[in-house]
C-alpha positions, 0 to 999 in steps of 0.5 A, a space after each residue: 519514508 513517506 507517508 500515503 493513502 491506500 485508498 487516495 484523496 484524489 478519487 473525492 470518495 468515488 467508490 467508498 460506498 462499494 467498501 460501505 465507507 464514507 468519505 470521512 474515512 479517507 483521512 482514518 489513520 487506518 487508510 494510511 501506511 509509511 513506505 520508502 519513496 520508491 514503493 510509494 511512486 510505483 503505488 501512485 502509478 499504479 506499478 505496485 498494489 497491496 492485497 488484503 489477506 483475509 486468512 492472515 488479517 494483513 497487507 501483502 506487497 504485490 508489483 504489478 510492473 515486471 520492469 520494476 522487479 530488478 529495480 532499488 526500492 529506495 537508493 539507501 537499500 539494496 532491497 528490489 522490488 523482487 525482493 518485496 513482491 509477495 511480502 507481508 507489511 511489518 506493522 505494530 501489533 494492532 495497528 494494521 491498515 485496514 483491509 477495507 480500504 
């Protein structure tokens, strides 16, 4: 389990102000979310996104690399990428990442 951004580090804020965010807000433990190595490699390289859901307040799991959909999420599962396409995150009752980021 690995620990990442959803909005990242990297971009130095460029963008925040379109969300009305600033750049304190990169390292808000509300734009941050723990996921199996393979899901946070295919998010760094732009393979697999999160969509917010306004009608449901949450994250959804969307892979935008079809090559991946057969894939092992992590080599300790048998979850593929197929499997989590389309799935809601699991998160601690008002802990969910926020759909700003």
């Amino acid at each position: 389990v690995r620990a990442t951004h959803l909005y990242k580090r990297a971009t130095l804020g460029r963008q925040l102000p379109e969300f009305g965010l600033q750049m304190d807000d990169i390292d808000s433990p509300r734009n941050g979310i723990l996921v199996a190595e393979g899901i946070e490699c295919a998010f760094d390289n732009r393979q697999l996104c999160f969509l917010y859901d306004f009608l449901h307040s949450s994250l959804i799991v969307r892979v935008l690399d079809p090559t991946l959909l057969p894939q092992l999420v992590a080599p300790s599962t048998s979850s593929t990428f197929a499997e989590i396409n389309g799935a809601r995150l699991r998160h601690p009752p008002d802990s969910i990442p926020s759909g700003e980021f």
